[in-house]
C-alpha positions, 0 to 999 in steps of 0.5 A: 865815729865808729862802728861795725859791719858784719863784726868788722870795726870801721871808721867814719871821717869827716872831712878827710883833708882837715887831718894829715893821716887820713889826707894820706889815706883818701889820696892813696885810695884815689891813687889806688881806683882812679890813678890820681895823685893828689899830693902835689896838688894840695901841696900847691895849695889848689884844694881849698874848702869847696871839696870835701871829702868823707872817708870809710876806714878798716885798719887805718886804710880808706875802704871808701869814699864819697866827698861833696863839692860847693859851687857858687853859681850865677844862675838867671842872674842870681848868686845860688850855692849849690853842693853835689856828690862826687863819686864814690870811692871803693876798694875791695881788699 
């Protein structure tokens, strides 16, 4: 989907990881912020679909991100799903 920020054209992706490009994109802006380095990791098929990471793009590079991650927890002896937020991601070009 896309859309416009004071005249400038974003894209907003969903689930990043479901499309080679944008995988590539979210791993470089995890690179770029944090250091991490996600390639090998989702290679060895570690990630599956608990993390979910959602992407704002300008110019065919993420800007941002902000990805939900689906916990399955035994809590007072009950199964519950829970979902939380993960950081937001952010580089300002």
């Amino acid at each position: 989907m896309q859309f416009l920020i004071d005249g400038q054209a974003y894209n907003y992706v969903n689930n990043a990881l479901k499309n080679e490009d944008t995988r590539k994109n979210y791993f470089q802006l995890a690179k770029q912020i944090y250091g991490l380095k996600f390639d090998k990791w989702y290679q060895s098929g570690y990630w599956d679909d608990h993390f979910i990471p959602y992407l704002i793009e300008h110019d065919d590079i993420a800007v941002s991100s902000v990805a939900v991650c689906i916990n399955d927890i035994c809590w007072n002896g009950k199964q519950k799903r829970y979902v939380h937020r993960k950081r937001i991601l952010t580089y300002l070009y």
